[in-house]
C-alpha positions in Angstrom: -11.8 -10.1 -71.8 -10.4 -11.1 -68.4 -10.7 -15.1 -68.4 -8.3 -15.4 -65.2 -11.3 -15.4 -62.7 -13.0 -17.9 -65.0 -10.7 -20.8 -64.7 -11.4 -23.9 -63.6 -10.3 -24.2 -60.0 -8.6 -27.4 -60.6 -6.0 -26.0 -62.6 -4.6 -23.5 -59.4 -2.1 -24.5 -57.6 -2.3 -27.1 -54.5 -5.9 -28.4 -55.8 -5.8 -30.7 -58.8 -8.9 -33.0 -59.8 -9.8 -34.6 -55.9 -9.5 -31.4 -54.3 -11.6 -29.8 -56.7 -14.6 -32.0 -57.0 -14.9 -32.0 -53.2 -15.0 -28.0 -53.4 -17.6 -28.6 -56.0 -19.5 -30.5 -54.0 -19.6 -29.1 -50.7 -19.2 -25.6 -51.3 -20.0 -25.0 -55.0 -16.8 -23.5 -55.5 -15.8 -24.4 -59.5 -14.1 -21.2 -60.8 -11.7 -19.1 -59.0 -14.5 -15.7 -58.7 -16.4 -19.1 -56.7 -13.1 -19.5 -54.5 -12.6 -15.4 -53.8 -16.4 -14.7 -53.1 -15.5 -17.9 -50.3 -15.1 -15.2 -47.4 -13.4 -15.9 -44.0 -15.8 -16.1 -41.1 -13.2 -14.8 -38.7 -9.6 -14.1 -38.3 -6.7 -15.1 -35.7 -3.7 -13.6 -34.4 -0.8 -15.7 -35.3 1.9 -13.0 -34.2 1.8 -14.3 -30.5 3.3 -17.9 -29.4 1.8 -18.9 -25.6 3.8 -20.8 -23.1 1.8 -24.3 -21.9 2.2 -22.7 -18.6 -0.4 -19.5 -20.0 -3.2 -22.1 -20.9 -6.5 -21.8 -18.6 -10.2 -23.1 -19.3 -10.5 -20.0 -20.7 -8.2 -20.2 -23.1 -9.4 -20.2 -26.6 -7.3 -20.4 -29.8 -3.5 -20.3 -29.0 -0.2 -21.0 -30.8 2.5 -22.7 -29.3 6.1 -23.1 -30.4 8.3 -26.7 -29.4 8.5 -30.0 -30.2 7.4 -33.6 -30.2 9.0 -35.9 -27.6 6.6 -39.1 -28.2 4.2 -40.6 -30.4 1.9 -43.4 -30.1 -1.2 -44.9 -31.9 -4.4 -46.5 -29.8 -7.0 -48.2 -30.6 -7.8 -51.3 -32.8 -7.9 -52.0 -36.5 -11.1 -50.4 -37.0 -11.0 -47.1 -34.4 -7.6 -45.7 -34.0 -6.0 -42.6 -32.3 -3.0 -40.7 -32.3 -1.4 -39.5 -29.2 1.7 -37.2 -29.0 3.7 -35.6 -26.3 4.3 -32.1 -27.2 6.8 -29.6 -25.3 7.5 -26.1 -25.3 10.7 -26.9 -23.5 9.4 -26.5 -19.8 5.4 -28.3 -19.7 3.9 -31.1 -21.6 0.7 -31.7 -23.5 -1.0 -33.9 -25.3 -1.8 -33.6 -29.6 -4.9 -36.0 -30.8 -5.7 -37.0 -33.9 -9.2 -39.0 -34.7 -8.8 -38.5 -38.4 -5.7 -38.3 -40.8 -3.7 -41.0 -38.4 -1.5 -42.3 -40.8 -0.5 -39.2 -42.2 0.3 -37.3 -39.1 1.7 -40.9 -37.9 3.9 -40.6 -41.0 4.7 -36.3 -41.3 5.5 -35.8 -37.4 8.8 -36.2 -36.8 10.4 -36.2 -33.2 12.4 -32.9 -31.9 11.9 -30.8 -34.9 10.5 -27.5 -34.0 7.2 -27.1 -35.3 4.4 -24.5 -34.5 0.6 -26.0 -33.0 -2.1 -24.1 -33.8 -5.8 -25.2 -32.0 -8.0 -25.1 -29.4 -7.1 -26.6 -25.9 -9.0 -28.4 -23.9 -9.0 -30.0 -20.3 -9.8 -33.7 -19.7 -8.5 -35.5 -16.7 -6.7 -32.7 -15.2 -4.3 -32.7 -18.6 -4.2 -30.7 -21.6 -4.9 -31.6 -25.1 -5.2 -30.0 -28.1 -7.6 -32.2 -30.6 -6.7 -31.8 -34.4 -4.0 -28.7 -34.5 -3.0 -27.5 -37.2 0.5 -28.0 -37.5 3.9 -26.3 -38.8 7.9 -26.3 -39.2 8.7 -23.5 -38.3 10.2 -22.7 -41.5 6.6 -23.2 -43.2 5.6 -20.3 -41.0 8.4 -17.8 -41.8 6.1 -15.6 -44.5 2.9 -16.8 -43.2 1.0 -13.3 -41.8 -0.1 -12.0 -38.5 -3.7 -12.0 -39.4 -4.9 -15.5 -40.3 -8.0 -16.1 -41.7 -9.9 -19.3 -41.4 -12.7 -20.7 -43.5 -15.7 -22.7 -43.0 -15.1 -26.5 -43.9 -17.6 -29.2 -44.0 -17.4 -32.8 -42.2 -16.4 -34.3 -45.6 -14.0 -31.8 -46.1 -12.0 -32.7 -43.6 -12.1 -36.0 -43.9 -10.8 -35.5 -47.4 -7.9 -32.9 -45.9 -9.7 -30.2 -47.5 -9.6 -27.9 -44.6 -9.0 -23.9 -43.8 -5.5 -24.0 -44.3 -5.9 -25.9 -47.3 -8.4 -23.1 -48.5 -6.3 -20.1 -47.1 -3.0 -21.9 -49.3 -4.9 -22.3 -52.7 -6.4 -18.5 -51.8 -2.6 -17.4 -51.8 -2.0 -18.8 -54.7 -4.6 -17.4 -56.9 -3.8 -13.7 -55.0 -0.3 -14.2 -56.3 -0.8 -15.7 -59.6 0.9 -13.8 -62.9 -2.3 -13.6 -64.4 -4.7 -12.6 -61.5 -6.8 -9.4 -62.2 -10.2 -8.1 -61.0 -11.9 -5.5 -63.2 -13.7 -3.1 -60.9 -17.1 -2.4 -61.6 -17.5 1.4 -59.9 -15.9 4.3 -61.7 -13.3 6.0 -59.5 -15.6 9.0 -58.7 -18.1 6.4 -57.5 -15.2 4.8 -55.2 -13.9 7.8 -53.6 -17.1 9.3 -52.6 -18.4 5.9 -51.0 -15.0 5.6 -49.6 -14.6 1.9 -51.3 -11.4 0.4 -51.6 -10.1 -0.9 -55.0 -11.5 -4.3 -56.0 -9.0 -6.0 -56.3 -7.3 -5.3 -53.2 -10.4 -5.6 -51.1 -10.0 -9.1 -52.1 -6.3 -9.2 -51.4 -7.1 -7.7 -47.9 -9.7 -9.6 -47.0 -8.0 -13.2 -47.8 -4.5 -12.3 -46.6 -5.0 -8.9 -44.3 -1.8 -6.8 -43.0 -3.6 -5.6 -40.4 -7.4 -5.5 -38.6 -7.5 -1.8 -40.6 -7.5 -3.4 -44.0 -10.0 -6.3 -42.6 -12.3 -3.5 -41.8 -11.7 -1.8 -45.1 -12.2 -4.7 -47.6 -15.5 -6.0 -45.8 -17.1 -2.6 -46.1 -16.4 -2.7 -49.6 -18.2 -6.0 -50.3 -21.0 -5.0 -47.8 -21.8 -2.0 -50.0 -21.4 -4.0 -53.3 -23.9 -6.4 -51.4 -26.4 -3.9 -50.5 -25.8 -1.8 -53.2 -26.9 -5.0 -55.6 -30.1 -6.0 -53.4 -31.5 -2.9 -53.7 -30.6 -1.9 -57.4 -33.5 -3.7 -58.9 -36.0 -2.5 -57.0 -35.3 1.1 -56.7 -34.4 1.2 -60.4 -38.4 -0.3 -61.0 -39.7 2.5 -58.3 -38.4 5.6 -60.0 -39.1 4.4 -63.7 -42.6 4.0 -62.1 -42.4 7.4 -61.0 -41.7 8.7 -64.5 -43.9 6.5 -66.5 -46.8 5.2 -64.7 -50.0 7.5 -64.6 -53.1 6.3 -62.2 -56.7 6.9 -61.7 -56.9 10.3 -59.7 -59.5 9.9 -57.0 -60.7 13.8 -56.8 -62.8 14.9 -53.7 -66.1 12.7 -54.0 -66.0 11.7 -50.4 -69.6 10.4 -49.4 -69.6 7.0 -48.2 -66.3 7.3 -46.6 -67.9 10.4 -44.5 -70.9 8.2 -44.0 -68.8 5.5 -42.8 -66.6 7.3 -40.5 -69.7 9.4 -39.3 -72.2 7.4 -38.4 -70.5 3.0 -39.0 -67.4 3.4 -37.5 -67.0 0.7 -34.5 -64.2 2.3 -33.1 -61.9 5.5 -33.2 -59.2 5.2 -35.2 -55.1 5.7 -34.0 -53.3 8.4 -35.0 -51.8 5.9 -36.6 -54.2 5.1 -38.4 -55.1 7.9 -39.6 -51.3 9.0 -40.9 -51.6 6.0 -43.2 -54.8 6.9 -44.4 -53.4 10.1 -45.0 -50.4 9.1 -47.1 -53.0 6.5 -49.1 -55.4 9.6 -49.9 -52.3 11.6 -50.9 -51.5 8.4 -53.3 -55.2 8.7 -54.7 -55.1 12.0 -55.7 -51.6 12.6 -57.0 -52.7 11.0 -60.8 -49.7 8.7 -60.4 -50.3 5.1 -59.2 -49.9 4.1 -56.4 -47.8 1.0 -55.1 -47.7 1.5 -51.4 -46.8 -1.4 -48.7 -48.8 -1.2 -45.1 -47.0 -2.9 -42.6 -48.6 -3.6 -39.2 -48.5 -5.7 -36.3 -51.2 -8.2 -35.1 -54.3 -6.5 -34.3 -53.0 -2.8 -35.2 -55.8 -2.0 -37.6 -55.0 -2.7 -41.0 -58.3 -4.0 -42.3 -60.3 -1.1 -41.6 -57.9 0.8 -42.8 -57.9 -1.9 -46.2 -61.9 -0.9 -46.2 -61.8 3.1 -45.7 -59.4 2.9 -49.0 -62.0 0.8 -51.0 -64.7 3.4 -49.9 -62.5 6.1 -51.4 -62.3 4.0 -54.6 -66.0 3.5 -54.9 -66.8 7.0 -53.9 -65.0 7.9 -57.1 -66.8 5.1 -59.6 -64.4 2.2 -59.4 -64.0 -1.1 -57.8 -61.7 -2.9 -55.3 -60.5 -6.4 -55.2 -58.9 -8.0 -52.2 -56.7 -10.9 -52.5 -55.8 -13.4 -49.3 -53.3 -16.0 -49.3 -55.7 -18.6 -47.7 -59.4 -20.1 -48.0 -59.7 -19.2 -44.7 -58.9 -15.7 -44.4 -60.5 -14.8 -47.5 -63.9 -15.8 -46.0 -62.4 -14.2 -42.7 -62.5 -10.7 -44.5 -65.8 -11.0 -46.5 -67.5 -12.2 -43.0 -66.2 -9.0 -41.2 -66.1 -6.8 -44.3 -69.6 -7.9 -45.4 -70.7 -6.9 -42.3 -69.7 -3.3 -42.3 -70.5 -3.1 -46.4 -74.1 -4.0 -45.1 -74.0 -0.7 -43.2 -73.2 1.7 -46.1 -75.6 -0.2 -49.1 -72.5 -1.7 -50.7 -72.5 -5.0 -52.6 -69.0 -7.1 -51.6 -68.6 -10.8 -53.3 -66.3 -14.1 -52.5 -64.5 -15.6 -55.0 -62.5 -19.1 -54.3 -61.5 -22.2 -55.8 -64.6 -23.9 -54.1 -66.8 -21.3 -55.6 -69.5 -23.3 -57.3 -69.9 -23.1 -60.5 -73.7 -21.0 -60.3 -72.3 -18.7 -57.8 -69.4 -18.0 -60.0 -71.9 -17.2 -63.4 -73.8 -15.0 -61.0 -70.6 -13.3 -59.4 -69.3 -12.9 -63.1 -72.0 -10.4 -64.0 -72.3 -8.8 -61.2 -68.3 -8.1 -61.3 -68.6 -6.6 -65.1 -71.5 -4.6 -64.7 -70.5 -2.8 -61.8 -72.9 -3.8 -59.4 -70.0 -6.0 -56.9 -68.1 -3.1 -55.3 -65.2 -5.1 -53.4 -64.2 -8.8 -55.0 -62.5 -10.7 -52.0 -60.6 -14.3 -52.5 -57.8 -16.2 -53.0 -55.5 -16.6 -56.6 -58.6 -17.6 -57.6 -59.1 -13.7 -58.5 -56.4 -13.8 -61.0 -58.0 -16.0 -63.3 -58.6 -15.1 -67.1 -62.6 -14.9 -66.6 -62.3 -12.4 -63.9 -63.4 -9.5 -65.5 -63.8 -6.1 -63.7 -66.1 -3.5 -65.3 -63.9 -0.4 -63.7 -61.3 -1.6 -61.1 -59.6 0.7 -59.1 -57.7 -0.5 -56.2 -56.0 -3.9 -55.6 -55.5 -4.8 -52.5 -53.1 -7.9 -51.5 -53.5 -9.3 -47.9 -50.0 -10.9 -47.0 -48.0 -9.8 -49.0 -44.8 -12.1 -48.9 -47.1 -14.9 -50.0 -48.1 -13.8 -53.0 -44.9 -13.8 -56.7 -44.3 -10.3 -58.7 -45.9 -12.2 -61.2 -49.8 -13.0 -59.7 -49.4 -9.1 -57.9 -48.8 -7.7 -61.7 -51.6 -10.2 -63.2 -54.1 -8.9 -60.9 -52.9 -5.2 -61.6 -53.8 -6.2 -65.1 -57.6 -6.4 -64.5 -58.0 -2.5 -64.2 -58.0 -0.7 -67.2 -56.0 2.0 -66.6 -53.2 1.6 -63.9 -55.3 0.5 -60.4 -53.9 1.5 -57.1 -52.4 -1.1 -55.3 -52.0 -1.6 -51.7 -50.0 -4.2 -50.1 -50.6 -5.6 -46.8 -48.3 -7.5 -44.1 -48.8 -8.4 -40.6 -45.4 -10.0 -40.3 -43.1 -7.3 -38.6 -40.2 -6.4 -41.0 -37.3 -4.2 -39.5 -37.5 -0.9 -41.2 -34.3 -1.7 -43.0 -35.4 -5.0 -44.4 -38.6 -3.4 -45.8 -37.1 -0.6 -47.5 -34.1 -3.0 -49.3 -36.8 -5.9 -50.3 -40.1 -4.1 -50.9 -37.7 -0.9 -52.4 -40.2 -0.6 -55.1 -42.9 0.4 -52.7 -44.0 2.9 -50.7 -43.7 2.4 -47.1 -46.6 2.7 -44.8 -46.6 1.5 -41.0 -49.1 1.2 -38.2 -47.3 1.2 -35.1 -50.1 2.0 -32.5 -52.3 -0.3 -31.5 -56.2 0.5 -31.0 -56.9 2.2 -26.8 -58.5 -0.2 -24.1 -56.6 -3.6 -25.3 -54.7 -5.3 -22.9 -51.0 -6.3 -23.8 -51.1 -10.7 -23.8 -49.4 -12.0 -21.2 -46.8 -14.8 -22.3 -45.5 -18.0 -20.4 -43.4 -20.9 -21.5 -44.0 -23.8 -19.5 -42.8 -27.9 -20.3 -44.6 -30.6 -21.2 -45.3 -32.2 -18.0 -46.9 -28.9 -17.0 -50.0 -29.6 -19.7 -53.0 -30.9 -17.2 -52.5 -27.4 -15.1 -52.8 -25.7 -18.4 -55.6 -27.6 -19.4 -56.9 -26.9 -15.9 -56.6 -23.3 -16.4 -58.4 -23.6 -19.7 -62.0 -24.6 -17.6 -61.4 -22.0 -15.7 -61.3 -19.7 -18.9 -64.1 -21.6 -20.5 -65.9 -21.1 -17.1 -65.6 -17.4 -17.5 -67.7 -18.0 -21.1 -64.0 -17.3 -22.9 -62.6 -20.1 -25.6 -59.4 -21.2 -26.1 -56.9 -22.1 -29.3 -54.7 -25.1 -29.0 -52.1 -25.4 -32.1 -50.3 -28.3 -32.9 -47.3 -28.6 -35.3 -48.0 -31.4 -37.1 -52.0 -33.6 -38.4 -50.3 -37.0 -37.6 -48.0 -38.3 -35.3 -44.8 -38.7 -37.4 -41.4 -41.0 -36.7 -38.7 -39.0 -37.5 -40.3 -35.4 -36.1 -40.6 -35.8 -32.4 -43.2 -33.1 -32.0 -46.6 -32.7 -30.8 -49.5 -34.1 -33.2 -53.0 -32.7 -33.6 -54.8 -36.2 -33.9 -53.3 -37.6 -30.6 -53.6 -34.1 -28.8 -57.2 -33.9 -29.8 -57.9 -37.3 -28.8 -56.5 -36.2 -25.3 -58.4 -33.0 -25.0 -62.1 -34.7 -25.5 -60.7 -36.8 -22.7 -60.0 -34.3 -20.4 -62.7 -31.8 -21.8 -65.6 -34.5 -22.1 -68.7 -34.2 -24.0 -71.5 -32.3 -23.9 -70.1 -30.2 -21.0 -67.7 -29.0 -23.6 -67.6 -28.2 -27.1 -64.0 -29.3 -29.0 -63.3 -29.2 -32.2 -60.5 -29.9 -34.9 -59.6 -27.9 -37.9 -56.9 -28.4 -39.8 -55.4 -27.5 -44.1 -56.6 -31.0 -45.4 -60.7 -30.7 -44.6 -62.7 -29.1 -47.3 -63.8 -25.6 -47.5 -67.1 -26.0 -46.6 -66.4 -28.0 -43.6 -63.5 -25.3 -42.3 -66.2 -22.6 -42.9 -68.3 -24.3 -40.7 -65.7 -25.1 -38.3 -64.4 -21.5 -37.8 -68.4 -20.4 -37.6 -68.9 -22.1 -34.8 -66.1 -21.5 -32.9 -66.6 -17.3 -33.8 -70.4 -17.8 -32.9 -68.8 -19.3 -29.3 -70.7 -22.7 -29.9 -67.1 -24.2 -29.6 -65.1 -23.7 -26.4 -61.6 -25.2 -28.2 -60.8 -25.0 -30.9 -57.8 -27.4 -31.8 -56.1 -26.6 -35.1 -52.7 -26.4 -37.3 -51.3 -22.9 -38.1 -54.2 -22.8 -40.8 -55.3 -20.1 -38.1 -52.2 -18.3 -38.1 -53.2 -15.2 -39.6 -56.7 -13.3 -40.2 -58.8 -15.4 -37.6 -60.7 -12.7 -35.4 -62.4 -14.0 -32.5 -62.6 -11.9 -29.9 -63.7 -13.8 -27.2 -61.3 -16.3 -27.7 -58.8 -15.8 -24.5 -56.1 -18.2 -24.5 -53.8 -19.6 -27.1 -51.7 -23.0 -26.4 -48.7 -23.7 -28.9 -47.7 -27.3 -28.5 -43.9 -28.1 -29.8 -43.6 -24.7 -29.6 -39.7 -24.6 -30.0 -40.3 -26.2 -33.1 -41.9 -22.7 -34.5 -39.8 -19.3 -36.0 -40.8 -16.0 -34.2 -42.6 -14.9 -36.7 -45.3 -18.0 -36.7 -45.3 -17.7 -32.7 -46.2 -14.1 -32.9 -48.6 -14.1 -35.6 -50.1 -17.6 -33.4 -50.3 -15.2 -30.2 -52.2 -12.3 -32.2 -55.0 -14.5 -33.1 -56.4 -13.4 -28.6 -56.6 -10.5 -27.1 -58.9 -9.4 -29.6 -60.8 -8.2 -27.1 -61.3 -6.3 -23.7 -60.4 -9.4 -21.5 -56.5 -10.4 -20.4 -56.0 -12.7 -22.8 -52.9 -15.0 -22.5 -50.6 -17.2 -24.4 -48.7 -20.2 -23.4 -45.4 -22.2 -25.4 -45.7 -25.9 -24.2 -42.1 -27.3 -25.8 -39.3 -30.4 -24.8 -37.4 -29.7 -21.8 -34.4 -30.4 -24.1 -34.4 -27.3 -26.0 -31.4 -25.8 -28.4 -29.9 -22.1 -27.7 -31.5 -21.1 -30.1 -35.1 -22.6 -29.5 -34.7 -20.9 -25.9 -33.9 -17.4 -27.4 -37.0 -17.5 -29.6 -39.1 -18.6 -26.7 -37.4 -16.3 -24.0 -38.0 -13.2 -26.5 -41.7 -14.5 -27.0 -42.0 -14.6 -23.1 -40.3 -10.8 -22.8 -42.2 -8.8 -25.1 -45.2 -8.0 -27.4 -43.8 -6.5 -29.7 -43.8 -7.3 -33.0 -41.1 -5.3 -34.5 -38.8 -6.1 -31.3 -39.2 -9.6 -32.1 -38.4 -8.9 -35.6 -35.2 -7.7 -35.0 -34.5 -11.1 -32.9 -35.6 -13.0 -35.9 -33.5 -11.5 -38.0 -30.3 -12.2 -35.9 -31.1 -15.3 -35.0 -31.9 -16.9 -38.3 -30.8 -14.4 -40.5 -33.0 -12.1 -43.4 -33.9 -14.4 -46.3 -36.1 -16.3 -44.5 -38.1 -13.7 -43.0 -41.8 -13.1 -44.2 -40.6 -15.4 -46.9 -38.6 -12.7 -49.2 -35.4 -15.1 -49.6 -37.1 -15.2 -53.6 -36.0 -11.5 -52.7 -32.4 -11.8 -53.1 -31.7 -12.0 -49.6 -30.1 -14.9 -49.9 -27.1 -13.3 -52.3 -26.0 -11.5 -48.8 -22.9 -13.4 -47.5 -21.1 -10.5 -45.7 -24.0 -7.9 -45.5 -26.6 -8.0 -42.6 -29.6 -5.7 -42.7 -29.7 -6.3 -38.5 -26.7 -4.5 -38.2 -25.1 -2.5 -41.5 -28.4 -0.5 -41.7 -26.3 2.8 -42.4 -24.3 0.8 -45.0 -27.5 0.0 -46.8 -28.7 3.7 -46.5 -25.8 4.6 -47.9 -26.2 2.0 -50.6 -29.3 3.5 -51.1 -28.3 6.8 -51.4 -26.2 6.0 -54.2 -27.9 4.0 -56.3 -30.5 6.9 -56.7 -27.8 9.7 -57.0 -26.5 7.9 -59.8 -30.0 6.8 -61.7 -30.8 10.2 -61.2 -28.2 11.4 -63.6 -27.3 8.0 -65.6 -31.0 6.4 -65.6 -29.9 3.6 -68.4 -26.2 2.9 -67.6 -25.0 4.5 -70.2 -21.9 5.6 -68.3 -21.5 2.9 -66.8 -21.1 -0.1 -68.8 -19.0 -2.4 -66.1 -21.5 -1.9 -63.8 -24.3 -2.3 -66.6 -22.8 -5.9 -67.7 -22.6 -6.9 -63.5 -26.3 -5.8 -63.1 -27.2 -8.4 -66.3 -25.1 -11.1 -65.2 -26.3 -11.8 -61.8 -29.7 -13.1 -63.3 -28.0 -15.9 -63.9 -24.6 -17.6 -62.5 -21.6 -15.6 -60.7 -19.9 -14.7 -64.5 -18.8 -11.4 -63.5 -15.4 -12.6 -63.9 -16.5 -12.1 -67.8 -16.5 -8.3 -67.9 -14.2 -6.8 -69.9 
């Protein structure tokens, strides 16, 4: 048993108790696999002293060799400074300390030769550098070219726990008697993937000769990153492949030609139709189908949701549809209904407000077959839902739903029911394929002919009348408008836009009767939303003024304009999903970001992207860069969040190839037999970073 990588932290070198309770705390580092899965976050050249006379506002990190001439200490008793004069022999500039006074007060020592490392800046026409590190030169004698430095918290460096510290402790555990790192990949495996040895990735990567070993060591750890994300799921996909047999839907075909014959409201995309294509393949290949359908806002998938349950119920079985909100459950069974009317087919709602008669009545018509298509909420999982012959699941927003409630509601169908996932939050291809890896992949990427792309703008607060004023002009055309607020109630410590003050505002400026406003928001009741969102789709409500309840399934198409307020306070993903709820229709439709003038970087990215394109998928690709993977369409409960080197946004061929080698080798070792490291390092990431404990 290798215990070396187990140790308590506190026992290496150069940390002792203090140190190590402030690694516990701020970084979660407690055993020394914690302290070599601590990565750099970048690396600088140490090989190259500067003269004072090469330093420019451009300068960033530099190294300088010389001495300390003076050294004083401003300030009072309860703020003080350090100051001191610094030369490399021929200019002067200043060193400042904040924190750590008395110990650099005490450890600097005038006209020994040391070696500054920091960051300069200008101020007053002089140079300063503000908290360099510091070195004799004799301290720096076996130090190497590459250096890397770590992320450090404030407390951290208030408690002299800082990069250097972290890069000295590393050192020490890289050059202990006892270190060891059993490697989990046979050598084969290693060669053919082209992955360095374990142990000296982590060598190489903590204390690298050159940028060539950098470069070596992270693609190591990026495989073994991508390579463990995605284990899991293909490993379910492919025993699915072997085990599970479905319901084979043969050839019976007669609603679904009635349908698309004679109901159809509108041509479908080639799109569309691919999808369709790869479902009906699904249907009649006796295997069940798990397949994901990912489309942007407005690109179809519903009808596409529908032509599958005709196929189901053409063949003697029924469908169920499950939505992650009240709202768009009765969303779908008003639009649905409507087309089900059409063909002679019976659809039912199922909520939590469901009263209790309705629910009896539902009941039996669910287990004697006469319901075709159950729509609702979770409220479809429960134990008295009984299905006399169900077929096809279908689960509306995918991300929103757990493994568990998706398997509970696969459990209604006697023998393995099709299921078909839905998602109208734009996931980069490679994202999809590494979280929803036990899936089939489906995507409509056309959107329906005669709809006009949404034109964007971003304006400031103190533009808001002139956007109300463009409203009327809207509402004068017989269009309605959303307005989305951030927040019910006006809050202290958020400084955003509120929905009861903003509505309050609006009904001044939009007065009664001449206009109809109204306010819907996650905290009314059911039947007072329904009613709500009624009459604003029946256009007896000209704005409608809401929380992102509305963010996904509303269909209204004469709704025209949608206002964000706070808008920097929303991800991409929200904004866009927020936008797709206009141009629903034939008009121009438009959609407008009202935020602070004082925005962040990143706030003015988001909106920028928002004001640049339509695009769903362009935007997810922003997203993703901008605020990582695990929190997009909520799969950090994905394993996302394990990632600390890999990003799917950019080492997409590194998790192909990850991909490509996990099935080569379940292909011809499906239980790990062969592989017993790499069996033991599967198990024990269910729970804490043990893998120190394999053998």
């Amino acid at each position: 048993m290798n215990t070396f990588l187990s140790t308590n932290i506190k026992t290496i070198k150069g940390v002792g108790t203090v140190r190590a309770e402030v690694l516990n705390k701020e970084l979660g580092i407690f055993t020394v696999a914690d302290l070599l899965s601590y990565y750099p976050f970048r690396y600088v050249d140490r090989s190259k002293y500067y003269a004072i006379s090469e330093i420019d506002s451009n300068s960033s990190y530099i190294q300088l060799k010389g001495y300390v001439t003076h050294i004083k200490e401003l300030g009072d008793q309860r703020k003080t400074r350090l100051v001191a004069t610094f030369t490399d022999g021929k200019e002067e500039i200043e060193l400042l300390w904040f924190k750590s006074v008395s110990y650099f007060k005490s450890n600097l020592k005038l006209r020994e030769e040391i070696i500054v490392f920091g960051k300069p800046t200008f101020f007053n026409g002089k140079i300063n550098i503000t908290h360099p590190e510091v070195d004799t030169v004799y301290g720096r004698s076996n130090a190497a070219a590459l250096e890397a430095v770590y992320n450090t918290t404030e407390m951290m460096k208030t408690r002299r726990v800082e990069s250097k510290a972290i890069r000295q402790t590393i050192q020490n555990v890289l050059t202990h008697e006892q270190f060891a790192v059993p490697e989990i990949f046979p050598a084969a495996f290693c060669e053919t993937y082209k992955l360095i040895p374990r142990d000296k990735a982590y060598k190489f990567i903590h204390h690298p000769p050159s940028a060539r070993h950098i470069d070596a060591a992270t693609y190591r750890f990026k495989f073994e990153e991508l390579f463990f994300l995605q284990f899991p799921f293909i490993q379910q996909k492919l025993k699915r492949g072997d085990a599970a047999d479905g319901i084979t839907f043969g050839n019976q075909n007669t609603l679904f030609e009635t349908f698309c014959e004679n109901h159809l409201p509108f041509a479908l995309t080639g799109a569309q139709e691919r999808v369709l294509t790869e479902i009906k393949s699904d249907f009649c290949s006796g295997k069940q189908m798990n397949r994901l359908l990912q489309g942007d806002v407005g690109s179809g998938k519903t009808i596409v949701a529908f032509l599958s349950v005709l196929m189901a119920v053409d063949n003697g079985y029924q469908a169920s549809l499950m939505a992650p909100t009240e709202i768009l459950a009765i969303q779908h069974y008003i639009g649905l209904k409507e087309l089900a009317d059409k063909i002679g087919i019976e659809i039912g709602i199922l909520t939590g407000s469901s009263k209790t008669k309705e629910r009896r009545i539902l009941h039996e018509k669910l287990e004697n077959g006469q319901i075709k298509l159950l729509i609702g909420t979770h409220a479809l999982i429960e134990d008295v839902v009984k299905f006399k012959n169900l077929g096809l699941t279908i689960i509306d927003e995918q991300h929103r739903f757990g493994v568990a409630q998706r398997a509970k509601l696969m459990d209604k169908g006697k023998l393995n029911p099709h299921v078909l996932v839905m998602t109208a939050t734009p996931i980069p291809r490679t994202l999809a394929m590494s979280v929803y890896g036990d899936l089939d992949y489906s995507v409509i990427d056309e959107m329906p002919a005669g709809r006009k792309a949404i034109r964007t703008a971003h304006r400031f607060g103190f533009a808001r009348e002139k956007v109300w004023a463009f409203i009327k002009e809207e509402i004068a055309k017989g269009r309605q408008a959303y307005v989305v607020y951030p927040l019910i109630e006006e809050s202290e410590t958020l400084h955003y836009k509120d929905l009861n003050n903003g509505f309050d505002q609006l009904l001044a400026y939009f007065p009664r009767p001449e206009y109809q406003v109204e306010m819907l928001h996650g905290k009314m009741k059911p039947a007072e939303k329904e009613a709500k969102m009624k009459d604003f789709s029946d256009g007896k409500t000209h704005i409608l003024v809401s929380t992102t309840v509305i963010e996904v399934g509303i269909n209204v198409p004469n709704a025209s304009i949608m206002v964000i307020e706070s808008s920097e306070k929303f991800g991409l993903s929200q904004l866009h999903q927020l936008r797709g709820r206009v141009g629903r229709g034939a008009e121009q439709s438009y959609c407008i970001l009202l935020s602070n003038k004082n925005l962040s970087e990143n706030a003015q990215t988001r909106l920028k992207a928002m004001v640049n394109t339509t695009s769903g998928f362009e935007l997810s690709e922003i997203d993703m860069q901008l605020r990582g993977f695990g929190d997009i369409a909520g799969t950090r409960q994905s394993g996302l969040d394990q990632l600390t080197l890999a990003s799917l946004s950019t080492d997409a061929p590194i998790a192909e190839e990850a991909r490509k080698a996990i099935i080569a080798l379940l292909e011809v070792d499906p239980e790990l037999s062969e592989h017993q490291n790499l069996k033991k390092h599967m198990s024990m990431r269910q729970g804490h970073k043990a893998w120190e404990k394999i053998a």
